[in-house]
Structure formats: C-alpha cells, structure tokens
N, CA, C and O of each residue as an XYZ file, in Angstrom:
332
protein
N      67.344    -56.686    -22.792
C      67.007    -55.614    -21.885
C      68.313    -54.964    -21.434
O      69.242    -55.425    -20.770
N      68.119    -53.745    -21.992
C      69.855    -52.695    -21.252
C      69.371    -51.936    -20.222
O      68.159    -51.718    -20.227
N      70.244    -51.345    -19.071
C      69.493    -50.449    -18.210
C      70.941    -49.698    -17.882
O      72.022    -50.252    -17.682
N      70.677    -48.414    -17.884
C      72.086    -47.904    -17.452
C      71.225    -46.175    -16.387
O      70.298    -45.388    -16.577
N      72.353    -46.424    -15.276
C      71.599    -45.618    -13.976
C      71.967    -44.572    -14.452
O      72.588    -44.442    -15.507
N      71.461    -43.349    -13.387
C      71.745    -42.022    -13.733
C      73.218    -41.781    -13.455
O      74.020    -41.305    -14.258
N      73.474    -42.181    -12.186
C      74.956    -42.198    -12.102
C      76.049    -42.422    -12.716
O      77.114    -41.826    -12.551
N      75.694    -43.764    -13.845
C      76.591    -43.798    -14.320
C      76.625    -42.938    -15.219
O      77.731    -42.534    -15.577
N      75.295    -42.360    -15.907
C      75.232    -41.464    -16.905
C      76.285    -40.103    -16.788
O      77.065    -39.677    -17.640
N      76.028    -39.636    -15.528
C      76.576    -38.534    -15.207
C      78.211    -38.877    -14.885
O      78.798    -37.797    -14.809
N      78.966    -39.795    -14.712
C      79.917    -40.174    -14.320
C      80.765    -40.147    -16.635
O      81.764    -39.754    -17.238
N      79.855    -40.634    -16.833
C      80.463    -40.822    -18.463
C      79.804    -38.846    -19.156
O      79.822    -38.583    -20.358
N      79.380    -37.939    -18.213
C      79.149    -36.668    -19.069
C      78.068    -36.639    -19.412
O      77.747    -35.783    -20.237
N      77.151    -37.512    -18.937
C      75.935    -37.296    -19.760
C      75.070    -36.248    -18.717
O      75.168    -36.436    -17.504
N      74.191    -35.103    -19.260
C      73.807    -33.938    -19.002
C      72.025    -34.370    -18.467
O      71.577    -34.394    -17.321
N      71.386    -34.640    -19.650
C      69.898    -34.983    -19.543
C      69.387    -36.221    -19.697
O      70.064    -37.230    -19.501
N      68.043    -36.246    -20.092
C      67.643    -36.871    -19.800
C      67.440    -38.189    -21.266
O      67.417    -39.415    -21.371
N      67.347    -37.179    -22.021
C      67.449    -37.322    -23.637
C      68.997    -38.376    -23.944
O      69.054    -39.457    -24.529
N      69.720    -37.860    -23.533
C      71.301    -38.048    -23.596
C      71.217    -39.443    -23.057
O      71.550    -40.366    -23.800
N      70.666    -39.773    -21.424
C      71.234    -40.836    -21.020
C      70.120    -41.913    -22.117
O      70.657    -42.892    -22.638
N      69.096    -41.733    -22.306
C      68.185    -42.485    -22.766
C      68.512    -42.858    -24.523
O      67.955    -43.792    -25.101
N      69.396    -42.033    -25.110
C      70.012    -42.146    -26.459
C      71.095    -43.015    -26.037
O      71.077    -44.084    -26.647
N      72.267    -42.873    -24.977
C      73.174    -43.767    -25.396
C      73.071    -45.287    -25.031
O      74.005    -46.088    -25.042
N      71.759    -45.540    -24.704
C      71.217    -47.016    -24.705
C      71.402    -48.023    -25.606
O      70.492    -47.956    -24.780
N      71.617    -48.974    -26.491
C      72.004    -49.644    -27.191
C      70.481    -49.785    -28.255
O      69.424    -50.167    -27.754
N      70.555    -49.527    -29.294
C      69.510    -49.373    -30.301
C      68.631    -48.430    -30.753
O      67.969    -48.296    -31.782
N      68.857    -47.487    -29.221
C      68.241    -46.257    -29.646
C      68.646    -44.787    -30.127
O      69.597    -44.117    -29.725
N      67.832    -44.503    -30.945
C      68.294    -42.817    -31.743
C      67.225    -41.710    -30.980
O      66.002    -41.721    -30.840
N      68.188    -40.846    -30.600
C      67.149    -39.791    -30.137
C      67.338    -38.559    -31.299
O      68.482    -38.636    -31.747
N      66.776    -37.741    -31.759
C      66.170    -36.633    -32.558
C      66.019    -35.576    -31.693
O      65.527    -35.824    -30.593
N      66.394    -34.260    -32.003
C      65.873    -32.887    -31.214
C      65.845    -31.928    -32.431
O      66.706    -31.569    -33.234
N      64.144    -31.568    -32.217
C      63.792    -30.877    -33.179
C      63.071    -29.794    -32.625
O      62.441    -29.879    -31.571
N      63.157    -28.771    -33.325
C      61.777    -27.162    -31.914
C      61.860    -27.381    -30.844
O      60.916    -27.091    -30.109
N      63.133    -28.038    -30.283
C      63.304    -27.988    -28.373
C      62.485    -29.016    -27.961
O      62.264    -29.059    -26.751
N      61.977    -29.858    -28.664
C      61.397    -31.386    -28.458
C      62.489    -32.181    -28.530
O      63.369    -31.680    -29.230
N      62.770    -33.274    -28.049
C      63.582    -34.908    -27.911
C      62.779    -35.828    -28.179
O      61.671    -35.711    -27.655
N      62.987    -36.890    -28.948
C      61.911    -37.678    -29.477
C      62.808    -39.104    -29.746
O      63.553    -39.237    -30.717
N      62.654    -39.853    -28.991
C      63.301    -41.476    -29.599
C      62.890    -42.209    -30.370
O      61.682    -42.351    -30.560
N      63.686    -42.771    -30.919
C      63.302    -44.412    -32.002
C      64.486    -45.531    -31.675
O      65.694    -45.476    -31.443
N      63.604    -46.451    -31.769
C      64.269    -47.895    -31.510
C      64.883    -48.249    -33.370
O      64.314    -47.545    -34.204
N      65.649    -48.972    -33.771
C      65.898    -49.552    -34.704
C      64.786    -50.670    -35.360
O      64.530    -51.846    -35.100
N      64.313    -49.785    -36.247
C      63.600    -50.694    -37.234
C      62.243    -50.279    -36.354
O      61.315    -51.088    -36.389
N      62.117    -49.355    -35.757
C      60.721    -48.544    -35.278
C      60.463    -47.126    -35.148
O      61.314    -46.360    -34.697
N      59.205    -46.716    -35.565
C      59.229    -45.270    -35.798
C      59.179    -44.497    -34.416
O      59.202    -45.227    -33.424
N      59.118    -43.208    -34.213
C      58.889    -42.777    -33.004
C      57.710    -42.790    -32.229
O      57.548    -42.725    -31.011
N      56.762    -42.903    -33.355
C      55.617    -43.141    -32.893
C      55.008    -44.996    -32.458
O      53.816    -45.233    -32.259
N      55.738    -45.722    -32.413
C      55.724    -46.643    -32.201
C      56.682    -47.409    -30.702
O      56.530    -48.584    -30.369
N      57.610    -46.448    -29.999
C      58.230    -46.545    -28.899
C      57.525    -45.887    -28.031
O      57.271    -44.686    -28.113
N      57.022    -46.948    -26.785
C      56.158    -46.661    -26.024
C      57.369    -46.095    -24.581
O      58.425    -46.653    -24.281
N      56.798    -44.939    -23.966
C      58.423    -44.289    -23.265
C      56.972    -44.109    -21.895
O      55.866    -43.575    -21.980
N      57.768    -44.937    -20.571
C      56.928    -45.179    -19.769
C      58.102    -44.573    -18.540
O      59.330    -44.624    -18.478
N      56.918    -43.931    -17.542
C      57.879    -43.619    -16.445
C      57.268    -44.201    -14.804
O      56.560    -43.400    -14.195
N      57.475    -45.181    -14.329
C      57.190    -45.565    -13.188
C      55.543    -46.086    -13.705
O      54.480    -45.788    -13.161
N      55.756    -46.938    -14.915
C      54.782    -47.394    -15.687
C      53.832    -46.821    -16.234
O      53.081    -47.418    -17.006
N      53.641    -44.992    -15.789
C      53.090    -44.555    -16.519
C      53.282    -43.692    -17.962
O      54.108    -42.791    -18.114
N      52.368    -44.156    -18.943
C      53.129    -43.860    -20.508
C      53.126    -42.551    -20.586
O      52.096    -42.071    -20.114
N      54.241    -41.408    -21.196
C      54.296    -40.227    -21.208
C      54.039    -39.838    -22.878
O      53.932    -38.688    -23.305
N      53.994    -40.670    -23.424
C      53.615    -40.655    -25.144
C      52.312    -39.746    -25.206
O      51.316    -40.012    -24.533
N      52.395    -38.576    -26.124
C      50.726    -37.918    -26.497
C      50.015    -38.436    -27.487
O      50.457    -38.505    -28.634
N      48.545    -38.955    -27.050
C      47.354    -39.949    -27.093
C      47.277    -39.145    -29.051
O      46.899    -39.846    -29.990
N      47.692    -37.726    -29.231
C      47.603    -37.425    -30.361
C      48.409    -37.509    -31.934
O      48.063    -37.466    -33.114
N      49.864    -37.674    -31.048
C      51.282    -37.878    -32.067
C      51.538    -39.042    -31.845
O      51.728    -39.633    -32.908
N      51.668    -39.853    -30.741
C      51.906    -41.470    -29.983
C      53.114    -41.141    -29.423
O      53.522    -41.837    -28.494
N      53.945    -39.952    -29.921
C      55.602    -39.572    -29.840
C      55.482    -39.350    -28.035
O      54.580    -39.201    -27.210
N      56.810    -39.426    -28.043
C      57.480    -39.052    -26.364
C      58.390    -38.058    -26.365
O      59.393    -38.202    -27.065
N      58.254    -37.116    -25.750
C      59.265    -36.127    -25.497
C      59.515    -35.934    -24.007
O      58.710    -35.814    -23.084
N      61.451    -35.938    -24.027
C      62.120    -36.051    -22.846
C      62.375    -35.147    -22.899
O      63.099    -35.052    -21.907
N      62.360    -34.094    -23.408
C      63.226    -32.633    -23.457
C      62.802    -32.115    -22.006
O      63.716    -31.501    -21.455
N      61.549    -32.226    -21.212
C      61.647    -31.661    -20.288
C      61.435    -32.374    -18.624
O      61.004    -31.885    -17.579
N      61.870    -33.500    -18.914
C      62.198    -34.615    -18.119
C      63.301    -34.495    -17.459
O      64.379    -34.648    -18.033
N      63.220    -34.210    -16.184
C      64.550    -33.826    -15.770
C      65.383    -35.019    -14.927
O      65.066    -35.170    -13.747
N      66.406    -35.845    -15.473
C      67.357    -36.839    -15.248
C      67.288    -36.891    -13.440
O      67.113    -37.934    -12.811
N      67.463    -35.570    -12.838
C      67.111    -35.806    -10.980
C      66.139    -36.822    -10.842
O      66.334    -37.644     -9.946
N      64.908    -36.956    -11.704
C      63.689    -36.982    -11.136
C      63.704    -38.611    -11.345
O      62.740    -39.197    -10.853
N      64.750    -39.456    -12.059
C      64.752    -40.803    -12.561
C      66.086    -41.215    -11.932
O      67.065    -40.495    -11.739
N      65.921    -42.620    -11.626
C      67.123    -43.219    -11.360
C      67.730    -44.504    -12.401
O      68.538    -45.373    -12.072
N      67.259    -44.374    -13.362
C      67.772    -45.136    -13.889
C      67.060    -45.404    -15.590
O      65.907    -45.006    -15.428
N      67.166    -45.825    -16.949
C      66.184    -46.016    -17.655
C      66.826    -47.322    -18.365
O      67.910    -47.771    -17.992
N      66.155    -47.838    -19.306
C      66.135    -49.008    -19.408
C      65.134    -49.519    -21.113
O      63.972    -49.216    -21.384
N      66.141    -50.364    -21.987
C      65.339    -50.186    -22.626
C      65.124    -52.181    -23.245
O      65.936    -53.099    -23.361
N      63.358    -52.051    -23.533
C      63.190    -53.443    -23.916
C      63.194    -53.413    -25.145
O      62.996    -52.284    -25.595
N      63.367    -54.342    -26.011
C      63.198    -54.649    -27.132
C      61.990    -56.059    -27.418
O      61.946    -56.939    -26.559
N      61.270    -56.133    -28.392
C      59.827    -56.809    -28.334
C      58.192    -56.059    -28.219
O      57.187    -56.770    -28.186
C-alpha cells in the first residue's frame, strides 16, 4: 500500500489530479480525447477499481476511471492497493 498527499504532490510540481495518482508506484496513467485513464501493472484499465471516499467513480459501461476532471483541491491524499 503507497499513499502520497496532495501536498507533497504539489511540493514535487505535480499539477492534477491524474499526475499525482500516476506517480504512485506501479501505476501508468494514459490521456487520450482529454480523458485520464489508469492501469496498475499486469492490469487493464478496466480492471482498476478508482474509488473516492469509497465511492467507485469507474463507468458501470467501460469499468474505466477518468481523473481528467477530478480536481486535486477536492482530495487530500490518494493511495494505491495492490491485490
């Protein structure tokens, strides 16, 4: 389990929300048509479940998560499990 705050995000340059949640340890973020979309190593995007104050922000139609319009103010911190 890694967790890295917003603060520090912004202290190392990091801008959004996409950004702090990519330089997490295992994860790849993608930006494609102004969408942000993560993957874990050795999992598709549609298979990383992206939860915010436990509720899942993934669409019930793609399974995908998009942070593109997630704005980093609105979080204090993210965090990622592996399992």
């Amino acid at each position: 389990r890694h967790t890295r705050s917003t603060a520090d995000a912004r202290a190392a340059g990091l801008a959004t929300t996409s950004a702090l949640v990519g330089a997490l340890p295992f994860v790849q973020q993608r930006s494609a048509r102004g969408e942000s979309q993560l993957s874990l190593r050795a999992a598709r995007r549609e298979q990383v479940v992206v939860l915010w104050d436990g509720v899942p922000l993934n669409d019930p139609a793609t399974g995908a998560a998009d942070l593109a319009d997630l704005p980093m103010a609105a979080i204090g911190s993210a965090t990622v499990s592996l399992g």
